[in-house]
N, C-alpha and C positions, 0 to 999 in steps of 0.2 A: 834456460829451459822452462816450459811453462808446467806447473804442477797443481794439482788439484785440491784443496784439505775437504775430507768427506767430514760431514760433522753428524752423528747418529745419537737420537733420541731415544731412550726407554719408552717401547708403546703404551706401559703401563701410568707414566708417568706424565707422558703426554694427554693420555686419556682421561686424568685426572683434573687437567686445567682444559676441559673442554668448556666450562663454562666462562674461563677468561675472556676479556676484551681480547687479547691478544696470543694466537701460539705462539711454542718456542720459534720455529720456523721463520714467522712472521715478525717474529722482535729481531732477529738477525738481518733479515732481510731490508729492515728497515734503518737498522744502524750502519749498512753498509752501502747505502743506496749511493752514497753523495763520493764513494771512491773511486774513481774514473781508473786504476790501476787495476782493478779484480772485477770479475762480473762475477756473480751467483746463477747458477743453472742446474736444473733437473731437480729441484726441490718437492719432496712431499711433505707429507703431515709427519714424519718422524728423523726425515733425515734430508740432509743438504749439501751441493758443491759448491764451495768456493775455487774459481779460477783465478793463477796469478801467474807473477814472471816471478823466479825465486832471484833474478837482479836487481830488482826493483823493491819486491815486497818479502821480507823475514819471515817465513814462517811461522816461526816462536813468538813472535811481534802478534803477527796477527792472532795465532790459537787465544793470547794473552787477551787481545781487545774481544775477542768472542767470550770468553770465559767472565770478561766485565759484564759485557751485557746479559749474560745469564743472570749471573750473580745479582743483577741490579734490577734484572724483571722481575726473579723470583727468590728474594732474600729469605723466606724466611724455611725454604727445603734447603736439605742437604743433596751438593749438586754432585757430589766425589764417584756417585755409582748411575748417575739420571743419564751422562751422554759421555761419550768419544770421541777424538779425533784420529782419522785414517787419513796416511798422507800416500798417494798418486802421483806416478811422475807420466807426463805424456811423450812418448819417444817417436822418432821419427815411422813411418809408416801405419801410425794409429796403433802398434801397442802401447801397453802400459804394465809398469813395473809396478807393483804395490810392494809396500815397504816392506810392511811385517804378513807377507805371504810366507808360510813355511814352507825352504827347503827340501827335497827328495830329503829321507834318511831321518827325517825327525824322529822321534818314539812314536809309538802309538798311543802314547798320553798326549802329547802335544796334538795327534788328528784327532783324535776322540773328543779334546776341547774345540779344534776348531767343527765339528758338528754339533757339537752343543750350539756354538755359535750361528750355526747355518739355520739350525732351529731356533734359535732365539728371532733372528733375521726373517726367517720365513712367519712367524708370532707375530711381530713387529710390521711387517707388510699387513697382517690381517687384519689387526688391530686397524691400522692407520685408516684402512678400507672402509674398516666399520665406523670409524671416529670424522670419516668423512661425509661416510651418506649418515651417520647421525646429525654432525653439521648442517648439512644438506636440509636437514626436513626440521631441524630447528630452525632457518630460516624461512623455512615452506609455512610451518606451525606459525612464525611469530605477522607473517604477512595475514594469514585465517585469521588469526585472533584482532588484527586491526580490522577486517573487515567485519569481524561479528561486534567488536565494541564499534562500528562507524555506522550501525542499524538505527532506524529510528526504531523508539521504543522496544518490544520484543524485549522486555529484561527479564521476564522467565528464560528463554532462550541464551541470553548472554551468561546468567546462572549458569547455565547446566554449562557453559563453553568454559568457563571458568572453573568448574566442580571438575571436570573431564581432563584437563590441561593440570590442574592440583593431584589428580592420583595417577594419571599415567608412568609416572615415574617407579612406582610401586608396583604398577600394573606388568609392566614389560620388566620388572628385574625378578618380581616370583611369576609370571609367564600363565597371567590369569587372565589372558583375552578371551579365551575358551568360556569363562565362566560371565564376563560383561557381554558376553555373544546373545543372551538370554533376556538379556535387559530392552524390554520395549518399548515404546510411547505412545501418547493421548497428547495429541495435539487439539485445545479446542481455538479454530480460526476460520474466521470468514471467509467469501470468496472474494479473491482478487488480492488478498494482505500478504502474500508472499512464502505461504505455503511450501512452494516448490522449489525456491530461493533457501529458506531452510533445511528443507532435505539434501540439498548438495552441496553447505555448509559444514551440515552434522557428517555427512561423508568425506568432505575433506578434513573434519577436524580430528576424525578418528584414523587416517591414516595417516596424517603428520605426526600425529601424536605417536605411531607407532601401535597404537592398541587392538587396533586392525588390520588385516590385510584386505585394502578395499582394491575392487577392479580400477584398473587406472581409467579407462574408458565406459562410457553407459554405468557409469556406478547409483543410480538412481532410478526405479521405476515409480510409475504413479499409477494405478489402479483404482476404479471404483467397487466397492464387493457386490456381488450382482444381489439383485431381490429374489426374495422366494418365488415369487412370482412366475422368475423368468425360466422356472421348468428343471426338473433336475438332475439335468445336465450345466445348468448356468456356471458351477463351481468347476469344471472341468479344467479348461483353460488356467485357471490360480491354480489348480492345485499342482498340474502340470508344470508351470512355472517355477511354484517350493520345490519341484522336486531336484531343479537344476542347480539351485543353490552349493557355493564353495566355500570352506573355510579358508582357500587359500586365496580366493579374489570375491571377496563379500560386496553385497551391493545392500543400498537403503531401499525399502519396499514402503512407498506411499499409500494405506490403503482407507479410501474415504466407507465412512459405517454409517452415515448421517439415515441412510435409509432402513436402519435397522436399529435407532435410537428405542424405537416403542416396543419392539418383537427382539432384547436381551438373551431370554431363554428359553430362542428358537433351539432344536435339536440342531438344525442346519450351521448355526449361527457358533453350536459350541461344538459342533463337530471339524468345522472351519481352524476355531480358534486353536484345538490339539492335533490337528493339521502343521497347523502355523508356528507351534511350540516343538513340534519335532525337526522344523525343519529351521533352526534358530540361529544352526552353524552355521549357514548359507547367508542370513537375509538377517538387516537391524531395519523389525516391522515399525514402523511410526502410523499409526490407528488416529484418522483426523474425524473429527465431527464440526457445526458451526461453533461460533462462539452463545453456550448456551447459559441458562442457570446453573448457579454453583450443584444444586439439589438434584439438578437431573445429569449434572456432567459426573456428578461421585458415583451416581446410579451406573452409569456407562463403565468408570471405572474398576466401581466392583465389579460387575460382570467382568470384566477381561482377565483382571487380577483373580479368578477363583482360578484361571490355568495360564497365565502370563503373569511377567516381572513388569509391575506398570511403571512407569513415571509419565504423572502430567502435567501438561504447561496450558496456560492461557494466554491468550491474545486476543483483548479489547481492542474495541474497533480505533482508529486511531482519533484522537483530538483535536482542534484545529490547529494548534501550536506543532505536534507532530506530520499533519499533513503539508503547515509553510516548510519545516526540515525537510520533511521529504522532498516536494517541491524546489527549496535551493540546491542541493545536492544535484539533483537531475539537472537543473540550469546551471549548475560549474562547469559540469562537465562540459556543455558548451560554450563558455565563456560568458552566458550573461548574468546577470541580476537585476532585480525585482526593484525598484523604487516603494520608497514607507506606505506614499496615498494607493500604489497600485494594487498594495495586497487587497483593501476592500474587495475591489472587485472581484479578485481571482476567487475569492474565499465563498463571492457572491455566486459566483459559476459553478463551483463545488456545489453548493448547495441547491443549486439547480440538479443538477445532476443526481442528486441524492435524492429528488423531489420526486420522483416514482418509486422508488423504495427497492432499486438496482443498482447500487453502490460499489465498487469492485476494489474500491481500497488503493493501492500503488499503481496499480493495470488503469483506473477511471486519471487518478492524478498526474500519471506518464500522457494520457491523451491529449486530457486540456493544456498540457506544456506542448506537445508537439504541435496543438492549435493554434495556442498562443505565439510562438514561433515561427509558425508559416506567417503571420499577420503580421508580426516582428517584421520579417525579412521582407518581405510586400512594398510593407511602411517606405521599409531605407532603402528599398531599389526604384520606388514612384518618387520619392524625396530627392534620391543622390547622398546619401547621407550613409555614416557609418558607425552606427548608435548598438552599442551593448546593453544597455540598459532600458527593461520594459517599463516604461512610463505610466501612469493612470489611463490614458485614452488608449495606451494598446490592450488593458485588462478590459474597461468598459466598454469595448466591441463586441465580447467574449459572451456576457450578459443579454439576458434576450429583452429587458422590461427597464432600459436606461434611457429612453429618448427624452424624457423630463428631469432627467435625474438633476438637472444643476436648478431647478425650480424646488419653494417650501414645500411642506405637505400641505398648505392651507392652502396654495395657489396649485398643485394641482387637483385639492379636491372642487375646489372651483371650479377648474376648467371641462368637470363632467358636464354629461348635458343631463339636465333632471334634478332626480335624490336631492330636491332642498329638503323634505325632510330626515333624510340621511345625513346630510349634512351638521344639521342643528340637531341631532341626536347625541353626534360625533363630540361636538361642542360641548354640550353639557357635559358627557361620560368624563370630555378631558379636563374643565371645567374643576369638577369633583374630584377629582383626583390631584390637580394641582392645589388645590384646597387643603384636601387632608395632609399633604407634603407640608404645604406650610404652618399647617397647627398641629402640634404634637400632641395636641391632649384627642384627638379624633383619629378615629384608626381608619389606615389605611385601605379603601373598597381592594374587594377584589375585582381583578379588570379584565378576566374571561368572560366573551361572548358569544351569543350565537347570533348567527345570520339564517334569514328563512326567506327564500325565496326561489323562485324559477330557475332554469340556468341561462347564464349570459347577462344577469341583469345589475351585474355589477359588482360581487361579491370579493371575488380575487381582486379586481384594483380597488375597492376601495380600502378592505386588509391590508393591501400593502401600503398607501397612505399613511392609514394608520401607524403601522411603526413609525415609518419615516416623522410623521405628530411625533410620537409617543419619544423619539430619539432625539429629536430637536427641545423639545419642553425639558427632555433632563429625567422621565421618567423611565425610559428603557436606557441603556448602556451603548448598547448595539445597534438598534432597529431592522436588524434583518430580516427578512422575510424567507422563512421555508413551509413549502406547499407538500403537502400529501394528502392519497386518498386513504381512505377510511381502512381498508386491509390491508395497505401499505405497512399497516402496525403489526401487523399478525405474522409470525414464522411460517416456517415450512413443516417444521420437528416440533416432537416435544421439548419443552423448554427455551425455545428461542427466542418468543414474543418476550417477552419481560425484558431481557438485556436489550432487544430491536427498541421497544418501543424509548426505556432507557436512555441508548443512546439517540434516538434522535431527538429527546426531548433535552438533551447535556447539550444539544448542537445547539438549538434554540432558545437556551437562555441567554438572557437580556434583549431578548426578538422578540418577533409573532410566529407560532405555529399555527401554519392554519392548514386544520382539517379538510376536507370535501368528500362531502358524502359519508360524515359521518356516522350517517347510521347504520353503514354498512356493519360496524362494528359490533352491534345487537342483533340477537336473532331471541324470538322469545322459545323456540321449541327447548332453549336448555340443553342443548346437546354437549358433551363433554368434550367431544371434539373441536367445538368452534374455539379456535384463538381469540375471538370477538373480546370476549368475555375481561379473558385477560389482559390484553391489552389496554381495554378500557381500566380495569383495577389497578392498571400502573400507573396510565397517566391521570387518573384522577389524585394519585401522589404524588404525583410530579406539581399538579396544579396546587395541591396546598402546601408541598414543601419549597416550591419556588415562586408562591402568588406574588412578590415583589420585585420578581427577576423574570419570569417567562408570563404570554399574554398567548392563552389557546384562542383560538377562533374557530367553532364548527359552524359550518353551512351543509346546507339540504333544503331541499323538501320542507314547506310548512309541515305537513300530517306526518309524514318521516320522523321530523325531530322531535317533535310532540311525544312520537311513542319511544323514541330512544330515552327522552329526557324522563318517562314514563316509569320506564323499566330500572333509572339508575336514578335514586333519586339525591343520593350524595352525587351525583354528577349536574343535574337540576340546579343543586344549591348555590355549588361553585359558579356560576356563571348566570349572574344575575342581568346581566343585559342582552337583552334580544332586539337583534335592527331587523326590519323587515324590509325586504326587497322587491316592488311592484313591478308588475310588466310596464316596458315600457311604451307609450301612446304612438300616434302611428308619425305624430310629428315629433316626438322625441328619435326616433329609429331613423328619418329624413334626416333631422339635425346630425348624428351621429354618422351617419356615412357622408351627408355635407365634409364634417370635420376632416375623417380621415382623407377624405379627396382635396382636401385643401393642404393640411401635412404634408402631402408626399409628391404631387403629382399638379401637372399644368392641363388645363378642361378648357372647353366650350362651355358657352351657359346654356348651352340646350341640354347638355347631360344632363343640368339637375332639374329640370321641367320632366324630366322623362321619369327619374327618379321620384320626384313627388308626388309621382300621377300614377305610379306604381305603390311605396308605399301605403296613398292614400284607400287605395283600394284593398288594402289588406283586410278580411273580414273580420269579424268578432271570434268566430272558431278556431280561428288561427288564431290570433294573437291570444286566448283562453288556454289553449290548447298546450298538455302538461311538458311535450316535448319542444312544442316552439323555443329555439335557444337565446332570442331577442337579439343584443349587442353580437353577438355569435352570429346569428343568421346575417346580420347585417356586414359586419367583418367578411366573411365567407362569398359572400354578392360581391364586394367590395374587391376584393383580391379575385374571383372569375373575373370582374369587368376590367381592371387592369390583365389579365393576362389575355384576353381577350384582345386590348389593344398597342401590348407588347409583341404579338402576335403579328398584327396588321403594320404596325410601325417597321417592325422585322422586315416582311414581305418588301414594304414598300422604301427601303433603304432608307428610310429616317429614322438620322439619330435623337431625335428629340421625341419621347413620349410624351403623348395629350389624348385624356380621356376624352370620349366624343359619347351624343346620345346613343349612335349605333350598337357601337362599345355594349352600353349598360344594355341594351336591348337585346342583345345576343346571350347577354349571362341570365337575362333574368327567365329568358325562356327555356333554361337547361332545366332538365329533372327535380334537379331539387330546389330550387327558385319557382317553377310554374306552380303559383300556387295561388291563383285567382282563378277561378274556375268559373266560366258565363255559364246563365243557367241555360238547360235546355230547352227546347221551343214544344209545349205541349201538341203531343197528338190528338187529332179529334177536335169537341166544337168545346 
């Protein structure tokens, strides 16, 4: 006959080695796995069947081997009161006899215990219920917590996940969610660094943890607080929204304040804020601003803290070291990886990227991998090849300014057309400086300069030269090159500029930063407003606290720089060498678009008859004239006249592009090319 041993666990007991590797449940089931005589079925967290033939398998035999493996999981409890055994016989037509069921006629002592029993049992169910989905969301909690230590950087944030995970225990046994309900945050973080990503972190981590009851779904809103501005009615819609808040399904409320950094104690502002404090059971508000100064983010602070529970976290922009992590992590997941010479370049694109002063942090470094990857897969399906690994020439496509790149910096400052005195300026600066490296008793120049000239006339490539010099020689580290312009530096909020400028000047050491348009950063009216100001009071610390490791470079305007250099004269000091920049002659500008038609592209030689006879005729006005771009205007000619006969070649079903005189002739007569004007023919005698 086949008979059942029920084997029943104290829920309290069990409850108690929730923290073990292994339940009692689980230790049975695995010492009995390898008995092809007995199956085990219908097992929960407190109790178990063992199935048998009582032909085959003893009863007393087996209870014995059960009661070893107890014993030997958990020797050091007393096991005489922790579990049972109930034996079940299975009779034909699916009843079953249980052994020790009591008889009609028992006392009513013997029912009364078995209801104690039925309540114990009925305990025991509930328990096990609970010991389950606690199970449950200790495994939910421990996957959250790999994902917040798998962050790059964010170790304010992994704190707090760690601080949060350390008291829940506490928290949910004296049942003081009610009172962490109140508890808000100041997030200070850039755009693009993952803001949002945080807040549905800090929301998972509070309902595994049990410390909240978050909505399972939409548990995160993002909001911006509107401006005074926008009339007032603007706060209607938030306020409407605090009101729907639950403490039975709470959600994370994003709310950005960046526009209300200067105007603290607005009446709107702190009417908002005891809005937002009453309405605390519903919503854990997280209050983000940029990443600013320490001075102005505590400013932000106290204000919220006079009617909220703050806590704040910061988040620096990230480093290059953390954006290669982030970077690989994104490409696992795909299966490739990065070759050592390839990172140059990638880091080189980044910093392109960053070179308008529009950075977005994880959102900019997801793109250029998805870039990268298109150009990846391009590669190995024109090839036939099936390559995981991004190699240097798939980074160095990425890059806008590498068509020289496997040439010295000395050969391609050569291969300008012009600037010999640029050139032999260049020389001496490096000259001098290789000099003072090699005798120690002569201090090291400083090697901040300016450039002054028109635009187009060469500034940007020759700056970049230069590092590339200054990387080769052994002087810079690095020699990268990042470009910005002049308000590039400047925030949006109070207290931004200083950490902006900050970090792009971290990004640039052992490079060149080179400025454009410096002067933008001066204004003499003094106004308290202009970030100008401050930006420039940083990076002139940056230039003396890193004059051996970072090389500024500003350009402008002769008369421009003059009065910037004017206005700062600790800025003056620092940058003792000034190159100056000439227009270039009307046969330098011939030469220069010769070049680039020779680089790229297959011509007639009547094109460049037509081209000579065109820039010859450029007047003096013109070429004087403060907005003439020079190399730029000539570029821009350059690139119409090939589309021009990209155009024609198209039409005319040839696949081979060749510039032609027509060609030039067609672009140079467009609007912003006609710029030879024949005189007019006097009226009269």
């Amino acid at each position: 006959m086949m008979k059942k041993l029920l084997i029943e666990f104290e829920a309290d007991w069990v409850l108690s080695h929730r923290e073990d590797d292994c339940l009692p449940v689980d230790a049975i089931c695995k010492a009995l796995e390898g008995m092809t005589e007995i199956k085990v079925e219908g097992n929960s967290l407190t109790d178990i069947f063992v199935v048998f033939d009582e032909q085959t398998v003893q009863a007393d035999e087996l209870q014995k081997k059960i009661k070893e493996v107890i014993a030997s999981k958990f020797p050091q409890d007393d096991l005489n009161s922790v579990f049972r055994f109930k034996l079940v016989s299975e009779q034909a037509g699916g009843e079953k006899d249980v052994q020790d069921e009591p008889e009609k006629g028992d006392s009513e002592a013997e029912q009364a215990e078995d209801e104690e029993i039925a309540q114990k049992r009925a305990k025991a169910r509930e328990l096990a219920s609970s010991l389950k989905e606690e199970l449950n969301g200790g495994n939910k909690l421990q996957d959250i917590a790999d994902k917040i230590d798998g962050l790059v950087g964010a170790q304010a944030f992994k704190d707090l996940a760690n601080e949060l995970v350390l008291i829940s225990p506490e928290t949910k046994k004296r049942k003081l969610g009610d009172l962490f309900a109140y508890q808000s945050y100041l997030f200070a973080i850039g755009d693009g660094c993952g803001f949002t990503t945080y807040l549905e972190l800090l929301a998972q981590l509070l309902s595994a943890t049990g410390m909240q009851k978050m909505r399972q779904k939409f548990s995160v809103i993002e909001e911006k607080l509107p401006n005074a501005s926008d009339g007032p009615n603007a706060f209607n819609s938030i306020y409407s929204m605090l009101q729907v808040g639950s403490p039975e399904a709470m959600k994370v409320l994003g709310l950005d304040i960046s526009e209300w950094m200067s105007n603290l104690n607005s009446p709107v502002l702190r009417n908002f804020l005891r809005e937002a404090e009453k309405s605390s059971d519903g919503f854990i508000i997280v209050f983000r601003v940029p990443f600013v100064d320490k001075e102005v983010l505590a400013k932000v602070e106290g204000a919220l803290n006079d009617i909220l529970c703050i806590r704040t976290l910061e988040f620096p922009p990230m480093s290059e070291d953390e954006i290669k992590s982030c970077a690989k992590s994104e490409l696992q997941k795909y299966g490739y990886k990065v070759s050592a010479p390839a990172w140059g370049y990638f880091l080189k694109r980044i910093a392109e990227e960053k070179s308008d002063g529009r950075f977005y942090g994880f959102n900019t470094v997801k793109k250029v991998i998805v870039e990268m990857l298109y150009k990846k897969l391009l590669h190995n399906a024109s090839k036939q090849i099936s390559s995981d690994v991004i190699g240097k020439k798939d980074t160095m496509c990425l890059c806008r300014a590498e068509s020289d790149s496997e040439l010295s910096g000395y050969e391609m400052l050569n291969k300008l057309v012009g600037n010999e005195n640029i050139k032999k300026s260049i020389e001496e600066i490096i000259a001098q400086i290789e000099f003072s490296m090699q005798n120690d008793s002569k201090d090291r120049p400083c090697i901040h300069m300016r450039f002054e000239g028109n635009p187009g006339t060469g500034k940007t490539t020759v700056a970049r030269i230069i590092g590339k010099i200054l990387k080769e020689k052994g002087i810079l580290r690095n020699g990268n090159f990042y470009e910005y312009g002049g308000r590039d530096f400047c925030g949006r909020y109070v207290g931004e500029t200083a950490p902006k400028t900050s970090s792009i000047c971290r990004d640039a050491y052992g490079s060149v930063l080179f400025i454009d348009e410096a002067y933008s950063l001066y204004r003499s009216d003094s106004s308290d407003r202009d970030y100008g100001r401050e930006a420039l009071d940083t990076l002139i610390a940056e230039m003396e606290n890193h004059r051996n490791d970072l090389v500024v470079i500003m350009a402008g305007y002769k008369d421009d720089m003059n009065v910037l250099m004017k206005g700062n004269l600790g800025l003056a000091s620092r940058m003792p060498y000034i190159i100056e920049f000439p227009n270039f002659t009307r046969e330098q500008l011939y030469e220069i678009f010769v070049s680039m038609v020779k680089d790229k592209f297959k011509y007639e030689e009547k094109l460049f008859e037509e081209a000579h006879k065109y820039f010859l005729g450029l007047t003096d006005d013109i070429l004087n004239a403060k907005e003439f771009s020079n190399a730029r205007f000539v570029r821009n000619l350059f690139e119409r006249t090939w589309a021009k006969a990209s155009l024609r070649c198209q039409l005319d079903k040839q696949k081979t592009v060749v510039l032609t005189a027509s060609d030039f002739e067609r672009a140079s007569k467009e609007k912003e090319f006609k710029t030879i004007i024949p005189k007019k023919a006097r009226i009269g005698f």
